[in-house]
N, C-alpha and C positions, 0 to 999 in steps of 0.2 A: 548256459552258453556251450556250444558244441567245442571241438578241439581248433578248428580255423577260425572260429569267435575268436575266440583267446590270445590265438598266436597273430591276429590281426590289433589286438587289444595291445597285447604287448607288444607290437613293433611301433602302433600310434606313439605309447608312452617312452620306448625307446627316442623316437624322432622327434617328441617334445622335450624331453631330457635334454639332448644332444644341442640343440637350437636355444634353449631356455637363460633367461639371465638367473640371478640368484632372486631375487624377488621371485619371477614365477617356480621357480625352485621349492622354494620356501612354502608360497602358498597350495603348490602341489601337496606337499608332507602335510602342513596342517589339515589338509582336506581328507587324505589319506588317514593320519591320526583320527579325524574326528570322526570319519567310515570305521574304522578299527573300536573306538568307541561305541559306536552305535552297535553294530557286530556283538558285544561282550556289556551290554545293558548297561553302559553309562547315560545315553539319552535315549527317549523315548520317540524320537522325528529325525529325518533325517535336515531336517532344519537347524534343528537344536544340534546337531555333531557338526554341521558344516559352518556355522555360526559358533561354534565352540563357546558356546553362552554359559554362566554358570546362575541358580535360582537359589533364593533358599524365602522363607517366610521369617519376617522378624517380630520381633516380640512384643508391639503392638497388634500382630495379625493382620499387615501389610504385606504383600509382596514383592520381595527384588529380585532382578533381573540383571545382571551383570552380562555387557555383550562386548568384546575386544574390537576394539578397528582394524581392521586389517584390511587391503587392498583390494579382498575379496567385495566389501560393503562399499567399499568408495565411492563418487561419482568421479568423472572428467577432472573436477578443481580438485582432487582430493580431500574430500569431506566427504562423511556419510552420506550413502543417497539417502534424500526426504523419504523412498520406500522402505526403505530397511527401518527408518525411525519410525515409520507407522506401524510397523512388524515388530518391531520390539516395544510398543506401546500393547498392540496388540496381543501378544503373546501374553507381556505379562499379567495385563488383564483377567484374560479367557486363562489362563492358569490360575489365577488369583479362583475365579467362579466356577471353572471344574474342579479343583481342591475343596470347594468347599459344602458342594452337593454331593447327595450318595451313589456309588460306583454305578446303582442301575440306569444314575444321568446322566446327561450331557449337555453342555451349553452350547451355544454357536452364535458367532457375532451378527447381531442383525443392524445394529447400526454404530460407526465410529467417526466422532468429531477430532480434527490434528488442528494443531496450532503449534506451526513452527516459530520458535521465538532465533536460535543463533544455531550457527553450524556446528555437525560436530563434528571435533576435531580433538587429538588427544591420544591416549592409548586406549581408553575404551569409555563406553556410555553405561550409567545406572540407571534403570528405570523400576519405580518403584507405584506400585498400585494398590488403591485401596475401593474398598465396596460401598458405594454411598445407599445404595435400598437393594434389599431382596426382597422380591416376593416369590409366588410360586411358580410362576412364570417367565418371569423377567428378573432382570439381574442390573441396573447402574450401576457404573465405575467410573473410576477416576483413574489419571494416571501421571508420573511426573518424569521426565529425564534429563537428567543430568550429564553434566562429561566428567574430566577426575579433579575437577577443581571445584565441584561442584554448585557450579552454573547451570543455571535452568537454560534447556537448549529447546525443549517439545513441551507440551503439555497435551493428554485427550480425554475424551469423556468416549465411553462403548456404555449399549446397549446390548445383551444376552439374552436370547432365548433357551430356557433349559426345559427339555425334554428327553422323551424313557430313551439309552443309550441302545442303540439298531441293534439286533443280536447276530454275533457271526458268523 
């Protein structure tokens, strides 16, 4: 950005400042946080910082998916939008099957079934995914999320495509 980019950048952000309640406040700085993350290699997407998701694989060789509700994912009623639960079903998924092929791959989702069972609502959603077949080709998952009471709220099923990762 040139030097009048900027100083137009920052008088936007000034006069949303200015105007803003604390809610949009709020989700300003987490947004800002989670750019500052991504900036210094905490996540790898700029999804994953804006969504301030936390992942880890657990000791069956599952993986979860922790994603915080925040106002940013909401719908109108205040619940998660249905997207965001197909995104965090997704996610964990397709990280589930690129974790588990070697770095010259890559998977891509070629098909995913949702099954909304209850809203979510809460402080944040777990979704946790496991691999029902690999072959060389193709990759089946499962997947399940929860809210923090943990209550089945989604369930999906994805198909992956995994092929030689593009070179840069």
């Amino acid at each position: 950005m040139n030097d009048v980019a900027n100083e137009q950048l920052l008088q936007r952000v000034e006069n949303f400042l200015t105007n803003s309640s604390d809610e949009e406040r709020h989700l300003l700085s987490t947004i800002i946080n989670g750019f500052s993350e991504k900036q210094n290699g905490t996540y790898t997407t700029y999804l994953a910082a804006l969504t301030q998701i936390k992942t880890r694989f657990l000791e069956n060789g599952d993986y979860e998916v922790i994603l915080p509700i925040q106002p940013l994912i909401e719908n109108p009623l205040k619940i998660v939008h249905g997207g965001m639960t197909a995104t965090l079903l997704d996610t964990a998924m397709g990280s589930l099957v690129n974790q588990s092929i070697s770095s010259d791959l890559a998977a891509v989702t070629t098909e995913m079934n949702v099954h909304y069972i209850k809203p979510g609502v809460g402080s944040h959603l777990r979704c946790v995914a496991s691999i029902l077949n690999k072959g060389r080709q193709l990759c089946v998952t499962e997947a399940k999320v929860y809210d923090e009471k943990e209550k089945l709220i989604a369930m999906g099923t994805g198909t992956f495509f995994i092929m030689k990762r593009p070179k840069k």
